[in-house]
C-alpha positions as CSV (number, residue, x, y, z in Angstrom):
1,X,0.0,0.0,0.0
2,X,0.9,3.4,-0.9
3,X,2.1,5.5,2.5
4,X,2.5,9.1,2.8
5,X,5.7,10.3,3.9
6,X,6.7,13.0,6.5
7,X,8.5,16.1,5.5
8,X,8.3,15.7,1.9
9,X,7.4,18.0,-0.8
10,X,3.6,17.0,-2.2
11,X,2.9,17.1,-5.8
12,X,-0.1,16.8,-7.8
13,X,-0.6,15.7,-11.2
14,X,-3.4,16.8,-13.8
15,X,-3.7,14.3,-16.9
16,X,-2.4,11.2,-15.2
17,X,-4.0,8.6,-16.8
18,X,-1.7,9.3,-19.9
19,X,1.2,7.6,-21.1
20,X,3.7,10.5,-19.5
21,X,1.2,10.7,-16.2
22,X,2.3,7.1,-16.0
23,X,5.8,7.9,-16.4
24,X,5.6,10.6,-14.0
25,X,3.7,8.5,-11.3
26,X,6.8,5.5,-11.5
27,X,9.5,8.2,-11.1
28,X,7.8,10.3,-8.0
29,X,7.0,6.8,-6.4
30,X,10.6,6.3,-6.3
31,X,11.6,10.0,-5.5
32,X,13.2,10.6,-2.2
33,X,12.4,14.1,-1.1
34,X,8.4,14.1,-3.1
35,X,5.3,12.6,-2.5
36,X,2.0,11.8,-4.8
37,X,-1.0,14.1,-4.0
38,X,-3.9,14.5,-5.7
39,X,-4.2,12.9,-9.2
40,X,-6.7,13.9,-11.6
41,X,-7.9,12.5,-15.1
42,X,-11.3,13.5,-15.8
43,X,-12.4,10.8,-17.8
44,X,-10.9,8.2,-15.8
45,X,-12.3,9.8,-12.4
46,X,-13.1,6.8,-9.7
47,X,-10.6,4.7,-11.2
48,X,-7.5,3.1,-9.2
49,X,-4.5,4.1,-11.0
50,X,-3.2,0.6,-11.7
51,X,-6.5,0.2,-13.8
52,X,-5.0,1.8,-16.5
53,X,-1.0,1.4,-15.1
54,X,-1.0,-1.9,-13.8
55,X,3.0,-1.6,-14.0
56,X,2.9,0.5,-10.9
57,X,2.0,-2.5,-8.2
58,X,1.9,-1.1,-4.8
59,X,0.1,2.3,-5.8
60,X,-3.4,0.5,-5.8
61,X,-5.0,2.6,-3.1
62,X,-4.8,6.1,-5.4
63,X,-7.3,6.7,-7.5
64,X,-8.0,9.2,-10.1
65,X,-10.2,11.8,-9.5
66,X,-12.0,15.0,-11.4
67,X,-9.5,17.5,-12.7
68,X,-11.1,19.7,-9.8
69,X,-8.6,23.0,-9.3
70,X,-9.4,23.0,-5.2
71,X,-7.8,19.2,-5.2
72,X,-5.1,20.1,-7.4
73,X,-4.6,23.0,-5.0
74,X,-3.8,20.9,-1.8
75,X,-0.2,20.2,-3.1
76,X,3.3,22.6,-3.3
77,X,3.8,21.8,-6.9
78,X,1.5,20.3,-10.0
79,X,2.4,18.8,-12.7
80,X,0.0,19.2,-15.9
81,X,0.0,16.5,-18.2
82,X,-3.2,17.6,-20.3
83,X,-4.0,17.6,-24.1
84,X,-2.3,21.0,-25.5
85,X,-4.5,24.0,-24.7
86,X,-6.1,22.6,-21.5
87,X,-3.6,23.4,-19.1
88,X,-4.6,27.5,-19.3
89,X,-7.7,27.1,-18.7
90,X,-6.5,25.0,-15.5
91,X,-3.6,27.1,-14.4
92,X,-5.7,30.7,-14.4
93,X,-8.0,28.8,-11.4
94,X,-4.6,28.1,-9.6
95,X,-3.7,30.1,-6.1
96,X,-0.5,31.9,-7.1
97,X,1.9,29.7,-4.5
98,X,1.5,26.7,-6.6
99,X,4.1,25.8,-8.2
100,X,3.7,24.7,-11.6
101,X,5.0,22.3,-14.8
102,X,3.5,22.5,-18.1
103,X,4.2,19.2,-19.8
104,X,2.3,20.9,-22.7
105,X,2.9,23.2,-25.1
106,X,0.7,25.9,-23.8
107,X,3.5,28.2,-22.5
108,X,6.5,27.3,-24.2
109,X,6.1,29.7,-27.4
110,X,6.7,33.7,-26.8
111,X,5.2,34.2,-30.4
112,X,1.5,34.6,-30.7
113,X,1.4,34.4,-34.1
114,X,3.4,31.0,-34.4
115,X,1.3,29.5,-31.3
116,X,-1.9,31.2,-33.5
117,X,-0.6,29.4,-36.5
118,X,0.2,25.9,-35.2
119,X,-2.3,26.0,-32.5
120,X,-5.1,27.5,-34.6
121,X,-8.0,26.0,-31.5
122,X,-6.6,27.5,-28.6
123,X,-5.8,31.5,-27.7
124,X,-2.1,32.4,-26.7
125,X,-2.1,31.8,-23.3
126,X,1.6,33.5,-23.2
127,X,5.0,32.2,-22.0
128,X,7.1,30.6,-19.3
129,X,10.4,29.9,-18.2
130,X,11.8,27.4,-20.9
131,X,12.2,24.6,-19.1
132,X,15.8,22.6,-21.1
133,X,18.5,22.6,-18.1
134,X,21.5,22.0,-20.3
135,X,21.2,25.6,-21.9
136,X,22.9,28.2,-20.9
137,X,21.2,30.0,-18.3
138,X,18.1,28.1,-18.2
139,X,19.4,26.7,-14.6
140,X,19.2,29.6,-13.1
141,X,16.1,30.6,-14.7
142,X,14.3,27.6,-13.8
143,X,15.2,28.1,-9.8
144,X,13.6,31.2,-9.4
145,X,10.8,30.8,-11.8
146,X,6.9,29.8,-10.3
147,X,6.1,27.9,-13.4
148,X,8.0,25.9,-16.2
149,X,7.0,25.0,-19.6
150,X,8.6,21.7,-19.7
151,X,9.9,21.4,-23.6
152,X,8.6,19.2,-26.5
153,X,10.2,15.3,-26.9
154,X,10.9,15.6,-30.4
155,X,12.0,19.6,-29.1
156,X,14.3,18.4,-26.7
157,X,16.4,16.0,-28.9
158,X,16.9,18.3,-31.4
159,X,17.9,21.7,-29.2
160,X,20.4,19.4,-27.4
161,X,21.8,17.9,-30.9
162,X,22.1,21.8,-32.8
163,X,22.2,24.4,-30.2
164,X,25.6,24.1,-29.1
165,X,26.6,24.1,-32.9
166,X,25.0,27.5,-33.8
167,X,27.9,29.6,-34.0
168,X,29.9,26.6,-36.8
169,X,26.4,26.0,-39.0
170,X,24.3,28.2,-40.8
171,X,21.0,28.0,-39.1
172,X,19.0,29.0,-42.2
173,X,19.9,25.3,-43.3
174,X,18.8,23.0,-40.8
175,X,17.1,19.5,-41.4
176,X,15.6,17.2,-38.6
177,X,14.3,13.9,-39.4
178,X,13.2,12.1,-36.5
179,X,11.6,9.2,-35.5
180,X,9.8,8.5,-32.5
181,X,8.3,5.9,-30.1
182,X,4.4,5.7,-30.7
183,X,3.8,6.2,-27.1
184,X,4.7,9.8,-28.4
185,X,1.1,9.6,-30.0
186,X,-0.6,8.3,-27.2
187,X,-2.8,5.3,-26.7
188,X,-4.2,4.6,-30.0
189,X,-1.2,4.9,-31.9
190,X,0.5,1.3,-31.1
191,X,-1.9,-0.8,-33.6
192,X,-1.1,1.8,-36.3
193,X,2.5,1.2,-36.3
194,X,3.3,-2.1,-35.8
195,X,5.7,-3.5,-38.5
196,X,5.7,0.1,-40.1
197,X,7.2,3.5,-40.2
198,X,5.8,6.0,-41.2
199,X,6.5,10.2,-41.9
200,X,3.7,12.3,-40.7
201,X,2.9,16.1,-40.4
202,X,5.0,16.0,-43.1
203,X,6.2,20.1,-45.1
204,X,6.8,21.5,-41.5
205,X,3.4,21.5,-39.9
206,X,4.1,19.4,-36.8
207,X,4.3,21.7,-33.4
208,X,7.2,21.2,-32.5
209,X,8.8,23.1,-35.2
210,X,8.7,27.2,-33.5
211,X,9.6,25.3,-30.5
212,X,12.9,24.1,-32.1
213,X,13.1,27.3,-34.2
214,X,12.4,29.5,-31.0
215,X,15.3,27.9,-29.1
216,X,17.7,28.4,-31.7
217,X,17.3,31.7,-32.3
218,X,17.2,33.0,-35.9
219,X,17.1,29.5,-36.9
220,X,14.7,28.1,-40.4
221,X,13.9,24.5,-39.6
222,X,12.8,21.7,-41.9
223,X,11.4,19.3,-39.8
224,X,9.8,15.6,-40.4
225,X,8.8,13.7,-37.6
226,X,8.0,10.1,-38.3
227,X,6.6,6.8,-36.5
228,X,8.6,3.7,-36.2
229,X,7.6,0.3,-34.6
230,X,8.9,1.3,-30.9
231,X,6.9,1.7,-27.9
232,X,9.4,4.8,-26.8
233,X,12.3,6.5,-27.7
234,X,13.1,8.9,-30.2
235,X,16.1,8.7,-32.8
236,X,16.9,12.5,-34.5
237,X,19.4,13.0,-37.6
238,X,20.0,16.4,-37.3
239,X,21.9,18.4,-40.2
240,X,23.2,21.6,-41.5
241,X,26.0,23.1,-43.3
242,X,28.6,24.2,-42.2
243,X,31.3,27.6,-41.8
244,X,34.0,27.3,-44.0
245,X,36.7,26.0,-42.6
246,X,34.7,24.2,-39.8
247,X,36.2,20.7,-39.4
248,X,34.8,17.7,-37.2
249,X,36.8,18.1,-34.6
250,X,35.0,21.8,-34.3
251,X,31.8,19.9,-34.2
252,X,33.0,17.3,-31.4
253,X,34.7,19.8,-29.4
254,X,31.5,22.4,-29.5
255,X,29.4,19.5,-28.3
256,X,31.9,18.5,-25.5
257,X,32.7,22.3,-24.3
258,X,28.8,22.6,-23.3
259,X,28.0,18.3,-22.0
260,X,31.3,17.6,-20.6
261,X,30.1,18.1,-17.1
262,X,26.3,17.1,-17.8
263,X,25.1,14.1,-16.1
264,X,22.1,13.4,-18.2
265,X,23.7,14.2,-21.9
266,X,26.5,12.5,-22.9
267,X,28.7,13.0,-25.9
268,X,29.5,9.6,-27.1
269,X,32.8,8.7,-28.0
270,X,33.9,8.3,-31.5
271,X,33.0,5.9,-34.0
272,X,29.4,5.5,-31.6
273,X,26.2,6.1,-32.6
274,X,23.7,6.2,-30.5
275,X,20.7,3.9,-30.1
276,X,17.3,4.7,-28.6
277,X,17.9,1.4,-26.7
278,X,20.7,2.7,-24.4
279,X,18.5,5.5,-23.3
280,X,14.9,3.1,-22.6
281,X,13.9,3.7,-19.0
282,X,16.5,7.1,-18.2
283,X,16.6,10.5,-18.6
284,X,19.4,10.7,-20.7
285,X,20.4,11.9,-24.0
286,X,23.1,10.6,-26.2
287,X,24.6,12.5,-29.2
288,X,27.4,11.9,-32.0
289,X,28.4,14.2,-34.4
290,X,30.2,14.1,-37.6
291,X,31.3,16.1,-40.7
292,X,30.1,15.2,-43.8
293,X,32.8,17.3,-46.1
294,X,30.7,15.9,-49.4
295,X,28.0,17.9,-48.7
296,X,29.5,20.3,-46.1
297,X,27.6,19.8,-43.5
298,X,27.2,18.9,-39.9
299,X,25.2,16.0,-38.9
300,X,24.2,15.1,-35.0
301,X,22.7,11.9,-34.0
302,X,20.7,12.7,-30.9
303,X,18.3,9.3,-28.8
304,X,16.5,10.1,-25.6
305,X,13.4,8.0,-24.2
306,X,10.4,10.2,-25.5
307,X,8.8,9.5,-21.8
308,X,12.1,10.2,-19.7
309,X,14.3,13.0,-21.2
310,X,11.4,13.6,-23.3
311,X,8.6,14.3,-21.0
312,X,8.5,12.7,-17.2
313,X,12.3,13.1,-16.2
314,X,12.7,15.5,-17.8
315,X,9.7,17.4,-15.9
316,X,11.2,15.6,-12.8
317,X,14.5,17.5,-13.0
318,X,12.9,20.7,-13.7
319,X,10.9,20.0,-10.3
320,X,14.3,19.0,-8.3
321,X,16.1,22.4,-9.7
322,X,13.0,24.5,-8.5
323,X,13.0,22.7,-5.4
324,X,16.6,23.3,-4.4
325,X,16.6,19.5,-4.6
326,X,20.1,17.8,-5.6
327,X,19.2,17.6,-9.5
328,X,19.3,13.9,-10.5
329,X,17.2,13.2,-7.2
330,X,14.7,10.3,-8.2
331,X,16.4,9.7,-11.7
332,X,18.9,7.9,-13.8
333,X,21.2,8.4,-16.2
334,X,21.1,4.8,-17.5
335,X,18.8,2.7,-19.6
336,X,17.5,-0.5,-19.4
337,X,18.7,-4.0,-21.5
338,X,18.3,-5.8,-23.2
């Protein structure tokens, strides 16, 4: 059975009956310094949680309950795991000493005309702190802000793979094709690609795209997201030409000057490419980079776990840095095998 601890740090989340409430739900059941509160998932309300995560044995006395914003109130921090352009609507009903982590995109653009274009259903609902640790200055941004937009999956991969790389590359060129777990799709998605690939939002309409863009300044993204036959991770080629006289070792040593010291995203070394595989079950990153002197241009392989790096962890270390909590508190670094 589920006990409460004393002295920690309650946290609620909204839209837990998802795949990355799930995710969220194992990692804080495992956190030392937080405790569940109230979970909410409107359609699922009266349901145990192991009715729809039965992988989370020994949380069978929480159950859902109505995304009601008095409950959600009754905790020092909430996570919002909702379907883009619900959290808003949640968040204006909020006291102001709560605490707050967008898992969804409704705070993460600063442009009202490229949320207005890729968002067309929902108003602007304006912008928070960005919530990517391993860029520069983000840290201490993230410790003193009250709410965090917690970045995109497919986002996060490819900020991580380009942005240390901005000043060798021409940013006007950039090409992302990336494929992606289809719990990155949610439920429904697992029939439709089983055995398959395939490209979709194809021409740069996925959302993702002014997220990227926005994080990398004056950057013009082509981006193609894709499905592949993979219950999570996500695998993004990354490319763009380069300076003249940028070489590889420029690449490798832009890459290294900015993750040396990172515990969660790791440089690989040479001649290793990395594998969504490695990264299964963590919070981690891996890149590789190489020059491609044919075409002149840079290419970084970037994996991550869609539901770790690219969504739960990832939110978890956000929480830990606003907390003054030691940062990799109630994560991992390493994947699972085989």
């Amino acid at each position: 059975m589920h006990t409460i601890a004393v002295g920690k740090t309650r946290v609620a989340v909204a839209g837990a009956s998802g795949y990355a409430g799930g995710e969220l739900l194992r990692l804080l059941a495992g956190h030392p310094e937080l405790e569940i509160g109230p979970l909410t998932a409107q359609a699922s309300a009266g349901l145990p949680v192991t009715e729809l995560h039965p992988q989370l044995a020994g949380l069978d006395d929480l159950v859902f309950s109505a995304t009601d914003p008095a409950v959600l109130a009754n905790a020092d921090l909430l996570f919002t795991a909702l379907p883009h352009g619900e959290s808003a609507a949640l968040v204006a009903q909020l006291p102001d000493h709560l605490k707050v982590i967008d898992l969804g995109a409704d705070f993460r653009l600063a442009s009202a005309d490229a949320w207005s274009r890729y968002y067309p259903k929902h108003p602007h609902a304006g912008h928070w702190t960005y919530g990517l640790p391993e860029l520069p200055g983000a840290r201490e941004a993230i410790e003193i802000a009250p709410a965090v937009a917690a970045p995109g999956c497919y986002a996060t991969a490819s900020i991580l793979a380009l942005a240390p790389l901005l000043p060798l590359i021409d940013p006007a060129g950039i090409v992302i094709v990336a494929a992606s777990g289809s719990s990155g799709a949610g439920r429904g998605a697992h029939a439709e690609t089983f055995g398959s690939v395939r490209a979709y939002e194809v021409g740069g309409t996925h959302r993702h795209t002014p997220e990227i863009e926005q994080a990398l300044g004056s950057a013009t993204v082509s981006f193609t997201p894709m499905l592949a036959p993979m219950s999570r991770g996500i695998l993004a080629t990354c490319s763009a030409p380069v300076k003249p006289g940028v070489t590889g070792g420029d690449l490798r040593a832009a890459l290294n000057e900015i993750y040396g010291s990172e515990q969660f995203v790791h440089v690989l070394p040479e001649g290793r490419w990395p594998t969504t595989g490695a990264t299964i079950g963590s919070s981690a990153a891996q890149l590789q980079v190489a020059h491609d002197p044919h075409a002149g241009r840079a290419v970084v392989v970037s994996a991550l776990d869609n539901l770790g790096k690219g969504a739960a962890g990832q939110a978890v270390q956000i929480a830990n840095i606003m907390l003054g909590l030691p940062e990799s508190a109630g994560l991992t670094a390493h994947g699972v095998a085989p």
